[in-house]
C-alpha positions in Angstrom: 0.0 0.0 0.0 2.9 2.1 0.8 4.1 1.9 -2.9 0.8 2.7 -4.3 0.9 6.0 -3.0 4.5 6.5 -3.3 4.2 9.1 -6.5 0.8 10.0 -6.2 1.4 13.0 -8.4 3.2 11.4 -11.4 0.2 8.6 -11.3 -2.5 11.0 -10.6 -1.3 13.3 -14.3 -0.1 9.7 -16.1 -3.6 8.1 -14.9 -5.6 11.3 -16.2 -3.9 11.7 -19.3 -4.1 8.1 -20.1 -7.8 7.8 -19.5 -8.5 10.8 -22.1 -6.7 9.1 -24.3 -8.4 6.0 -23.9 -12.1 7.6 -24.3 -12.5 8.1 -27.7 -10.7 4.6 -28.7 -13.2 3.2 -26.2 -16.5 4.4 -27.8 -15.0 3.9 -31.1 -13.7 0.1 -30.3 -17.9 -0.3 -28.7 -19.3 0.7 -32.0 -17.2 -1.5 -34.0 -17.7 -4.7 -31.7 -21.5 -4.3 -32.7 -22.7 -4.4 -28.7 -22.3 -0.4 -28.9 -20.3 2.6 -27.4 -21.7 1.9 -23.5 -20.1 -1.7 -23.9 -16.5 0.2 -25.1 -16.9 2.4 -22.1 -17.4 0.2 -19.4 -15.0 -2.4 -20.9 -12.4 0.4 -20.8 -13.8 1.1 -17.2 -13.3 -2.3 -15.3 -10.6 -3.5 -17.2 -8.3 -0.4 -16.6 -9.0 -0.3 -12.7 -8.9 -4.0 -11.9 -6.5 -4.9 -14.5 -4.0 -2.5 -12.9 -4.9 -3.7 -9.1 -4.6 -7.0 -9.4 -1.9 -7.2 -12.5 1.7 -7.5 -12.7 2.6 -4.7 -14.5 2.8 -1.5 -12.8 2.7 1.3 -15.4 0.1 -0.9 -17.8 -3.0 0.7 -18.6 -5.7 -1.6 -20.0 -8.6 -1.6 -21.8 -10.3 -2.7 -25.3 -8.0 -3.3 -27.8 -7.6 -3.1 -32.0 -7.0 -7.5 -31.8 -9.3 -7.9 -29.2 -12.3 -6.0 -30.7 -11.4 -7.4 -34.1 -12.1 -11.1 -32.6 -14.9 -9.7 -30.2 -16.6 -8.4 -33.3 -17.0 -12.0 -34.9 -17.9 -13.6 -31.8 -20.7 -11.1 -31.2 -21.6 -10.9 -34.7 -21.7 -15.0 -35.2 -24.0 -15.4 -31.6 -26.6 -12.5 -32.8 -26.8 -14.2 -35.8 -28.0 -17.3 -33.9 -30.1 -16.1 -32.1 -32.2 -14.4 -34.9 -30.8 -11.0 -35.1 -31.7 -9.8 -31.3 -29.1 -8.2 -30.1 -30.9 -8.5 -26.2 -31.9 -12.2 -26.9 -28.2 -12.8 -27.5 -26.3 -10.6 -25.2 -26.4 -13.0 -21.8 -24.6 -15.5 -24.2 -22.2 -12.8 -25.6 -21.3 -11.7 -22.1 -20.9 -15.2 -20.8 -17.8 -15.6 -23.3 -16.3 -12.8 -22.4 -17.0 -13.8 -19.0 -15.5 -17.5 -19.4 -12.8 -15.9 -21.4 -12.2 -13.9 -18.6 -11.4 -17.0 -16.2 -10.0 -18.6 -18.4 -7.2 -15.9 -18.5 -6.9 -16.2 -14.5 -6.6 -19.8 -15.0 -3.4 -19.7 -17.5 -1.6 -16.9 -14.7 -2.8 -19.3 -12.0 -1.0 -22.4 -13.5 2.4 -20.1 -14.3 2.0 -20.2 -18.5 2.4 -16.3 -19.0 5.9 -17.0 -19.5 5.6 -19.6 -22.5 4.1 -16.8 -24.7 7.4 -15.6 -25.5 7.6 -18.9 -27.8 5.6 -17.1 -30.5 7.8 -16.3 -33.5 7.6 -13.1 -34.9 6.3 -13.4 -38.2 3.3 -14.9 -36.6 2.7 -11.8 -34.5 3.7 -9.1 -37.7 0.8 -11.1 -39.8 -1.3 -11.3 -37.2 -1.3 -7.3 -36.3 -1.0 -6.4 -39.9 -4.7 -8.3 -40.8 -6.0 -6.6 -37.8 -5.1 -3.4 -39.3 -6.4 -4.5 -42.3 -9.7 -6.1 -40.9 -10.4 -2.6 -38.9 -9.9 -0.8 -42.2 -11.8 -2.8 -44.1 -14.9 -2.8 -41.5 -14.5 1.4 -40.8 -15.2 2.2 -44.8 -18.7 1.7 -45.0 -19.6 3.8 -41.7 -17.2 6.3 -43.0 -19.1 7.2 -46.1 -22.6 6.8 -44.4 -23.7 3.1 -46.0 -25.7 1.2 -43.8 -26.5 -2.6 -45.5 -29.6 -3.2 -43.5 -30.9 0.2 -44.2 -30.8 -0.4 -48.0 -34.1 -1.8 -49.1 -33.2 -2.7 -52.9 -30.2 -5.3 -50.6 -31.5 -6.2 -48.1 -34.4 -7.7 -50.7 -31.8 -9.8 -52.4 -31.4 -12.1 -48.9 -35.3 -12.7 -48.7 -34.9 -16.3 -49.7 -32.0 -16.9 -47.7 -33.4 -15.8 -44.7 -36.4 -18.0 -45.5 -34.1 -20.9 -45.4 -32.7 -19.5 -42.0 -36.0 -19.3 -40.7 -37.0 -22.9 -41.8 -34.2 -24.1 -40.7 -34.6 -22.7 -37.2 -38.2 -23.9 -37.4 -36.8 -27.3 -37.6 -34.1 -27.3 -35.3 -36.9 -25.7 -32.7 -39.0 -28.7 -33.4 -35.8 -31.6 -33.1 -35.2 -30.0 -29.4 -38.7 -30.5 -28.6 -38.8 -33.8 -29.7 -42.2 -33.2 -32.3 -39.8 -33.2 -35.9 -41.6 -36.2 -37.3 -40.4 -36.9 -41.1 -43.6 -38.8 -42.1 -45.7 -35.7 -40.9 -44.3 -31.9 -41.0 -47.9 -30.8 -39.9 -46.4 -28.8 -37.1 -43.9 -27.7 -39.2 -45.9 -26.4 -42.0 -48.2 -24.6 -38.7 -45.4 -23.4 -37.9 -44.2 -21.8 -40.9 -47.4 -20.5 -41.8 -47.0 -17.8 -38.6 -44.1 -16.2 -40.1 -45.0 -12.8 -41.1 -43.4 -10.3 -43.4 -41.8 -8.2 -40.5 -40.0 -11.8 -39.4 -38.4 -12.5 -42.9 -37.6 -8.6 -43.1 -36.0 -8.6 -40.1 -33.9 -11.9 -40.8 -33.1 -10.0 -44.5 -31.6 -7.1 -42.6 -29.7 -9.3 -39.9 -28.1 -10.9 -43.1 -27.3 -7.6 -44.7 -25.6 -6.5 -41.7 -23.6 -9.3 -41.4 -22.5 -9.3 -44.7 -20.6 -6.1 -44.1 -19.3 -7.7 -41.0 -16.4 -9.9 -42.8 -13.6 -9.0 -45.8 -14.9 -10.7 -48.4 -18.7 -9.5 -47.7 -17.2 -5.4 -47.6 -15.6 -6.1 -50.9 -18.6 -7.4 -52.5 -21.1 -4.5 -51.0 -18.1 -1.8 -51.7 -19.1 -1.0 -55.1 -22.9 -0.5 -54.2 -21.7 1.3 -51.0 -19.9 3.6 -53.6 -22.6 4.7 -55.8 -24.3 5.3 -52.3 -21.9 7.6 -50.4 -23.0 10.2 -47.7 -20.6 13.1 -48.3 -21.4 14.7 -45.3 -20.8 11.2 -43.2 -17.7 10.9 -45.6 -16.8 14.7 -44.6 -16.7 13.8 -40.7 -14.9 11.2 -41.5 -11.8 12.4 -43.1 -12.1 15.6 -41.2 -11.2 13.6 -38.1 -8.1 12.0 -39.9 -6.8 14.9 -41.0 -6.7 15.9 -38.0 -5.4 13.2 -36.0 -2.6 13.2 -38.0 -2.2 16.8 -38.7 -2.8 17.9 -34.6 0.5 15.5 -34.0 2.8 17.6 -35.9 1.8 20.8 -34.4 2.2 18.9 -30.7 2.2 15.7 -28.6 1.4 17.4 -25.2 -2.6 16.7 -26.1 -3.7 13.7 -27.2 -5.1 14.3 -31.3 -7.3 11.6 -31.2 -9.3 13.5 -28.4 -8.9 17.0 -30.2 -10.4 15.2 -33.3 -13.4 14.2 -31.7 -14.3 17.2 -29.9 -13.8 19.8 -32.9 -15.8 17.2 -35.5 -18.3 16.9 -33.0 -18.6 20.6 -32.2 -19.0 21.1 -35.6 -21.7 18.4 -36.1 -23.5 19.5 -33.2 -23.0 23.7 -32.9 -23.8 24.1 -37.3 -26.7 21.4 -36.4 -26.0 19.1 -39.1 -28.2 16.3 -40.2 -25.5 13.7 -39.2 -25.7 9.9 -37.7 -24.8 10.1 -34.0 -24.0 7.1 -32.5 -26.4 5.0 -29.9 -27.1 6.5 -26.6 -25.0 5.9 -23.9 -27.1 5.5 -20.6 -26.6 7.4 -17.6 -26.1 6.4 -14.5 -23.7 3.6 -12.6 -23.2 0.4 -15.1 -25.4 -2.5 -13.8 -24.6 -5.6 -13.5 -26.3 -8.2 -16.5 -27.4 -10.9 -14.1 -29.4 -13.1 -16.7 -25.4 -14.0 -17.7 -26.3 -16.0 -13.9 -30.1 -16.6 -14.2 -30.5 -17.8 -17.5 -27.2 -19.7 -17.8 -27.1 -23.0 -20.1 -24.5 -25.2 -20.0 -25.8 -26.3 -24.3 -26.1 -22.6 -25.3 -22.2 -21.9 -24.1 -20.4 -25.2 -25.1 -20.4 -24.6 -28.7 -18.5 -21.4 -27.8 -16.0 -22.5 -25.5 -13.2 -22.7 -28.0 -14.1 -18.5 -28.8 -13.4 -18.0 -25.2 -10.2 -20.0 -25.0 -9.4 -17.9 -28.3 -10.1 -14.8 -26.9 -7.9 -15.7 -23.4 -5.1 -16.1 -25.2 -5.2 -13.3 -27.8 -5.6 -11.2 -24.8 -2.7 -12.6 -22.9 -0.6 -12.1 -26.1 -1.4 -8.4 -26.0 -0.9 -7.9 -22.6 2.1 -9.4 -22.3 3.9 -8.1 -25.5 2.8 -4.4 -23.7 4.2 -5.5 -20.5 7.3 -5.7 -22.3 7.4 -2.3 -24.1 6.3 -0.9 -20.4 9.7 -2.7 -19.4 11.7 -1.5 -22.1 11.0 2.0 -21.0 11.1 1.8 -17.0 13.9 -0.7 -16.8 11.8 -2.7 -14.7 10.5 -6.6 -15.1 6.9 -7.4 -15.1 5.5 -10.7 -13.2 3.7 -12.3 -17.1 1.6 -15.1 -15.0 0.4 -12.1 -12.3 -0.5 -9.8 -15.1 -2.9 -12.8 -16.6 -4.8 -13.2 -13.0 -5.0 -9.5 -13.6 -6.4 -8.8 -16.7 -8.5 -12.1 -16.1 -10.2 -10.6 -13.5 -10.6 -7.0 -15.5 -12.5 -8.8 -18.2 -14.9 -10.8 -15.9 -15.8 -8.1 -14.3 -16.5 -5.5 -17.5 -18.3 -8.7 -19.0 -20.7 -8.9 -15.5 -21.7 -5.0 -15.9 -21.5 -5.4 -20.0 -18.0 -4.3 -21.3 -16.6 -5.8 -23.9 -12.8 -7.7 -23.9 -9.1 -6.0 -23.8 -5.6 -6.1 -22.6 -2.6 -4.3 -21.7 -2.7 -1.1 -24.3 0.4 -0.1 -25.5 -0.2 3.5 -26.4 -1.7 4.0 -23.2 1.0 2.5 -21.1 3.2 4.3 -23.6 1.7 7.6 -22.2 1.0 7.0 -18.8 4.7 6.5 -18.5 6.0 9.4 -20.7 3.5 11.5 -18.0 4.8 10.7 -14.9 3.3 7.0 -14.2 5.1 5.0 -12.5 2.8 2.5 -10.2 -0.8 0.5 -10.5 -2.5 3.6 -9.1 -2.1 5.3 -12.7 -4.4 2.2 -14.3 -6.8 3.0 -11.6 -6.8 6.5 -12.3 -7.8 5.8 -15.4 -10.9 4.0 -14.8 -12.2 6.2 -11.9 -11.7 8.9 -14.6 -14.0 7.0 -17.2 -16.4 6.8 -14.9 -16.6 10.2 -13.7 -17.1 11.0 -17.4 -19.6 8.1 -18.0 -21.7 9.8 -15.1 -21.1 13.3 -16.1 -21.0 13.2 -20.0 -22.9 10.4 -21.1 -26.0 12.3 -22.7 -22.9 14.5 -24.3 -21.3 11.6 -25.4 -24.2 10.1 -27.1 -24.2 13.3 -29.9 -20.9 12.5 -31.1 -21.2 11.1 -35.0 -20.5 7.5 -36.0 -18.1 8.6 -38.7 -16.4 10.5 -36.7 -15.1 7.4 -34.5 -14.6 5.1 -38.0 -12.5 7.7 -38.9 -10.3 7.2 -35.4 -10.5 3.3 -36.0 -9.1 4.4 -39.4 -6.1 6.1 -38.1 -5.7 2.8 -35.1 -6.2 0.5 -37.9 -3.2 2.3 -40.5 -1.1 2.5 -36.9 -1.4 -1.1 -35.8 0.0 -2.5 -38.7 3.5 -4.3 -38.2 5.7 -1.9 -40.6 8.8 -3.1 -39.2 7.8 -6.7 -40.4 6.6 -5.2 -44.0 9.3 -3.7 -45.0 11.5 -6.7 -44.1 10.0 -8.7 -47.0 12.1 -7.7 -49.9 15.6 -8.3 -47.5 14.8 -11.7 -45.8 16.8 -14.6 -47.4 14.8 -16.9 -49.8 15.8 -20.0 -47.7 12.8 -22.5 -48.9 12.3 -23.7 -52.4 8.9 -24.7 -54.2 9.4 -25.9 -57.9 11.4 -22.9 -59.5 10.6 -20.2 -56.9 12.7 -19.3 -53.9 10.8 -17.7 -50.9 11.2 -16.4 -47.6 10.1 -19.1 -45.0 9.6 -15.6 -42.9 7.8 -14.0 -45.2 5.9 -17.0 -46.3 4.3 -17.8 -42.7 3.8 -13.6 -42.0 1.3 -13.6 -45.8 -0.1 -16.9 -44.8 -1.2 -15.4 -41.5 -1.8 -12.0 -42.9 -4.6 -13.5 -45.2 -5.7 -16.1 -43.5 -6.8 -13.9 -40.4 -8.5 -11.5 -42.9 -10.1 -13.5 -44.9 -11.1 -16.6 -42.5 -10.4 -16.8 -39.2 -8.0 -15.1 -36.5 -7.2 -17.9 -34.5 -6.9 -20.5 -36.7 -4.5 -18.4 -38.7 -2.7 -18.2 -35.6 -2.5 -21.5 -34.7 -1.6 -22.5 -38.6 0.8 -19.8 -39.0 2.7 -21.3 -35.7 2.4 -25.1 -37.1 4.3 -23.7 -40.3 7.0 -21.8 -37.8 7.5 -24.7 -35.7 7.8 -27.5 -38.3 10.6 -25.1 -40.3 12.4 -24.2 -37.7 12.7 -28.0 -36.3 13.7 -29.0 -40.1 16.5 -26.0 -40.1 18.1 -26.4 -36.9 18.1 -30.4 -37.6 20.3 -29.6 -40.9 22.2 -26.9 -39.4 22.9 -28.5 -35.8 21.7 -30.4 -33.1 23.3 -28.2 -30.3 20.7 -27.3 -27.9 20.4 -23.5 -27.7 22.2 -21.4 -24.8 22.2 -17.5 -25.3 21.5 -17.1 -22.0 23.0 -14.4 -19.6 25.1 -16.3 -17.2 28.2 -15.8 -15.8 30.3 -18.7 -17.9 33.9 -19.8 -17.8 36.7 -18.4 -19.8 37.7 -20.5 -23.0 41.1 -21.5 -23.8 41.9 -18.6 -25.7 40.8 -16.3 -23.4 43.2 -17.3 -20.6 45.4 -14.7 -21.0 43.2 -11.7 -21.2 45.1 -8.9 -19.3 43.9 -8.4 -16.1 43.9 -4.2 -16.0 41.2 -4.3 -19.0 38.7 -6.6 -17.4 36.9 -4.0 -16.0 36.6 -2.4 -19.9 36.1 -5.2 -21.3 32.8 -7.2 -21.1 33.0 -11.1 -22.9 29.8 -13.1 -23.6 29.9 -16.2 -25.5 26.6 -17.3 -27.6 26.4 -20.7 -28.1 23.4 -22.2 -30.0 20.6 -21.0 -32.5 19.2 -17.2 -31.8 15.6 -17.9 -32.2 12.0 -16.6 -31.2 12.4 -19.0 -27.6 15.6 -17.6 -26.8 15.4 -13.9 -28.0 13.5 -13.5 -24.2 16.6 -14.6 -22.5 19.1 -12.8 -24.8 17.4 -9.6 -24.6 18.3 -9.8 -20.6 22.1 -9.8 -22.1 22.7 -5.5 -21.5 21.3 -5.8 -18.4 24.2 -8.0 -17.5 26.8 -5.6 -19.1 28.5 -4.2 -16.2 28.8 -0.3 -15.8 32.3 0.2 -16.0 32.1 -1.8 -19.8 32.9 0.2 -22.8 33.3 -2.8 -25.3 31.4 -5.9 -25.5 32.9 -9.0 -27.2 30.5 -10.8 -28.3 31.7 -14.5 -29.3 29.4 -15.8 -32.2 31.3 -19.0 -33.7 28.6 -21.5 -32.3 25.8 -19.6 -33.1 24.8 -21.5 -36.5 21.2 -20.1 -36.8 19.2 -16.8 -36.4 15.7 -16.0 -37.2 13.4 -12.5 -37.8 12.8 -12.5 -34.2 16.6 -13.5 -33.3 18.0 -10.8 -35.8 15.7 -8.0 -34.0 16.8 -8.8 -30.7 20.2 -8.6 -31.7 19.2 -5.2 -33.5 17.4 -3.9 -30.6 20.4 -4.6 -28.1 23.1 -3.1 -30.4 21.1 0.1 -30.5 20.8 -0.2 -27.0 24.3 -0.4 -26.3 25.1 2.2 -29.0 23.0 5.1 -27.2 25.5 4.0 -24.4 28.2 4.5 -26.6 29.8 0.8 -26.1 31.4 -0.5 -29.3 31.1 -4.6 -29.7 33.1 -6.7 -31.7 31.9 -10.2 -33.1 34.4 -12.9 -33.3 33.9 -15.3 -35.3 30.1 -15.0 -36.9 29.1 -17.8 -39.3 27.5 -17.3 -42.5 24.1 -17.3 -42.0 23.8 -14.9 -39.1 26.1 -12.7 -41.2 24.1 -12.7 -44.3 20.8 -12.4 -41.8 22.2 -9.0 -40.2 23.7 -7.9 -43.6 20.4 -7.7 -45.2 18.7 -5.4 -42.4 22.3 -2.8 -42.6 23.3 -4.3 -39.1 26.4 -5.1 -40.9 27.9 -1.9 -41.3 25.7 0.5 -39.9 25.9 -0.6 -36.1 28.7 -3.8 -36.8 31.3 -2.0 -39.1 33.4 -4.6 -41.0 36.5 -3.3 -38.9 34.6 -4.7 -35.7 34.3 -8.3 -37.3 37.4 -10.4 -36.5 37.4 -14.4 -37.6 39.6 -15.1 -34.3 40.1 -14.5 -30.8 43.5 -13.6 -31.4 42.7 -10.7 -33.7 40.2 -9.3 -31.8 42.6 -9.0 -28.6 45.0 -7.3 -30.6 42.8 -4.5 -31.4 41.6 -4.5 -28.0 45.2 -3.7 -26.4 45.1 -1.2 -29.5 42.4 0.5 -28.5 40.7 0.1 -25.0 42.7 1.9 -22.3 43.0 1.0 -18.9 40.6 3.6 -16.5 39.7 1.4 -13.6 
């Protein structure tokens, strides 16, 4: 308790200026999971509180997420769907996922598996967050121009006789629970179907519409009717809100632009009184719990979904962890992964009790609690109670602001989630795998089949393939190139034979780590722990690289990231003895010369210790 009010002020700014941050994305992230802005809100609301009381992570603010919203808005969509387009009929089921998704996330911290996430490989995670990008784009251009599916007539007619088969079909599935579907006599079902009305096949027509602008492939089929049918004034709030957001930044970072945004387009909406969308209205008052998730709870109407919460665990344990990290990178700190799970586990069962959809660990708001003075849980918590105070104060206000303006913020988070890094790799990574005459990337190869997979089927199973692929050509590379078992770790180890006479007056200069073993995405974890180890009085590293056969993407960035590191300290490092295919790895990406230059590559010991007596002078 004592360290949760040891820097009340940096916490108290860092909390605040997180928690405007996180408003708009919130509201924005509620319309585009289909349960609504109130469900962003309160998601943002218990996850950032308890999350930060209960996680391991001090600085991490949490709350909806770009991945986590992407998969929310399938589950949600696919369980309305079921249960004929009712968004009320379906939300105790909705809200149970989230919920079991929720325990299930406590269950992975309680059995200690946080810190196995480290094992996913790189190009898994770029293609991953690229199709989100990709999928939030995609799903943010038809509210962006003002085209609503179900609200078109003229389409929504052309699904009439599918949603006749939908209703049939439900008809007879009603019937086989009830035990009356009798093949030899369908006189209950032709009763049956002779009380559907108009307004029931209408409003299955609609429900398919809207779905149909729900997934890739259904936006690029409506896109060109959505075209001839563009709002311009929609489409002006729209880009009006990017243009700022992006424009705001270059003038300053001190306030956030994605809140500027949305308060000048929606002065303007409101003050000139435009005929504009707004989005649905958020209730006042404290959140409420939803306790039919408890009262009308069946065990058959959550099985088929249990999978989707397991899915939605681990996608959130992904994020939260990978923004633990980054909050580590900047506080030189070390987060507790399998704490952090119980703690976001909690956050989400709780926002899925009083409504809220799914998150995790945000990285742009940790990124600027920290920059503002956060430095323990009390900032997260901040930033809840702040939410709420605005949910209770603001709500009616809130409820004017403009659809289009918030697709055009998901616009701007979809374009900034986007792994860039990873894209711009593609035309440098070797072409190490051969199919017929073409040479490819293995890299690149499992980063498009994940990329396209998640946008055009299904997240998780992209995932899961996309690691499948990674694991079966990494096992088939380091079985040609050695059978070694990998130690990059940062331990103390004893000198070799050539390093026997090292002169004792440069020991204290000189800092000596030998890498023994493949440089892949399950030891980057450990190797990135390497300049920590680096004593202070160190001003050249020697890095010993002759057993290191094998590095991949995620190897080659770690090894990036901790040269830079140990540049801004202005410590030089010398390899001895790199191997060819490292070489060529760090070659490609300018490691080799920009932060190696050639004069720092030595094949031997003996070489290197001669330009060490050359040029490292004695100070302690």
């Amino acid at each position: 308790m004592k360290n949760l009010f040891s820097n009340i002020k940096g916490d108290a700014f860092g909390g605040i200026t997180a928690g405007i941050v996180a408003l708009p994305l919130a509201l924005a992230f509620g319309v585009s999971s289909g349960l609504g802005p109130t469900a962003g809100l309160y998601g943002a609301i218990f996850i950032s509180f308890f999350a930060a009381l209960f996680g391991g992570t001090n600085t991490q603010i949490s709350g909806p997420t770009a991945p986590m919203t992407a998969v929310s808005m399938v589950v949600i969509a696919g369980i309305i769907a079921t249960n004929d387009g009712d968004v009320t009929k379906a939300l105790p089921v909705i809200l149970t996922v989230f919920l079991l998704a929720g325990l299930m996330q406590v269950g992975l911290g309680a059995l200690g598996l946080g810190k196995y996430i480290r094992y996913i490989p790189y190009p898994v995670v770029s293609g991953f967050m690229t199709a989100i990008g990709v999928i939030i784009l995609l799903t943010q251009i038809l509210p962006s121009i003002g085209y609503y599916p179900k609200e078109d007539a003229e389409f929504v007619s052309t699904f009439k006789p599918q949603a006749e088969n939908v209703i049939l079909k439900n008809i007879i599935e009603e019937e086989k629970g009830e035990g009356i579907l009798v093949l030899e006599d369908f006189k209950e079902t032709i009763s049956r179907s002779q009380a559907i009305s108009q307004e029931d096949i209408l409003r299955e027509s609609q429900t398919l519409a809207k779905n149909e602008g729900k997934n890739a492939f259904g936006i690029l089929r409506i896109l060109p009717r959505a075209l001839q049918n563009i709002n311009w004034l929609e489409l002006a709030l729209a880009l009006g809100t990017i243009f700022i957001i992006y424009g705001f930044k270059r003038i300053t970072k001190a306030l956030p632009s994605t809140l500027v945004a949305l308060l000048i387009m929606s002065g303007i909406a409101v003050g000139f009184g435009l005929d504009y969308r707004p989005i649905e209205e958020i209730p006042s008052g404290f959140p409420i719990p939803n306790l039919e998730i408890f009262t009308s709870f069946s065990l058959n109407s959550i099985t088929p979904y249990v999978f989707t919460a397991l899915t939605l665990a681990l996608l959130g344990a992904i994020d939260s962890l990978l923004t633990s990290v980054v909050a580590d990178n900047m506080t030189k700190t070390k987060h507790k992964p399998n704490k952090e799970l119980v703690g976001q586990g909690i956050g989400n069962s709780i926002a899925a009790i009083f409504g809220g959809i799914p998150g995790a660990g945000a990285t742009i708001r940790t990124v600027v609690n920290i920059t503002s003075g956060g430095k323990t849980k009390l900032s997260g918590m901040i930033a809840g109670i702040l939410l709420l105070i605005i949910l209770l104060a603001l709500g009616p206000i809130a409820s004017k602001i403009p659809a289009a303006v918030l697709a055009g913020i998901l616009i701007t988070v979809g374009i900034g989630v986007m792994d860039y890094k990873g894209l711009k790799a593609i035309p440098s990574l070797p072409r190490d795998i051969k199919f017929g005459p073409l040479r490819l990337s293995s890299e690149v190869l499992i980063m498009i089949v994940v990329l396209l997979l998640s946008t055009f089927w299904d997240l998780i199973y992209a995932v899961g393939i996309g690691l499948v692929i990674a694991s079966l050509m990494f096992m088939k590379k380091i079985g040609d190139l050695t059978a070694e078992r990998s130690d990059v770790k940062p331990l103390k180890e004893e000198a070799w034979a050539d390093e026997i006479g090292f002169p004792d007056n440069l020991k204290e200069e000189v800092f000596i780590k030998h890498l023994k073993g493949p440089l892949f995405f399950g030891s980057t974890s450990d190797f990135q722990q390497l300049t920590a180890q680096i004593p202070d009085t160190a001003e050249t590293v020697v890095l010993r690289l002759g057993r290191m056969q094998y590095m991949d993407q995620s190897g080659l960035y770690a090894m990036e990231d901790m040269l830079q590191e140990l540049s801004k300290k202005d410590i030089e490092v010398l390899f001895v003895g790199l191997l060819k295919q490292p070489k060529y790895m760090m070659e490609r990406i300018d490691i080799i010369p920009d932060l190696i230059p050639k004069e720092h590559l030595f094949e031997d010991f003996e070489h290197c210790m001669d330009w060490i007596k050359a040029n490292v002078k004695n100070k302690y």
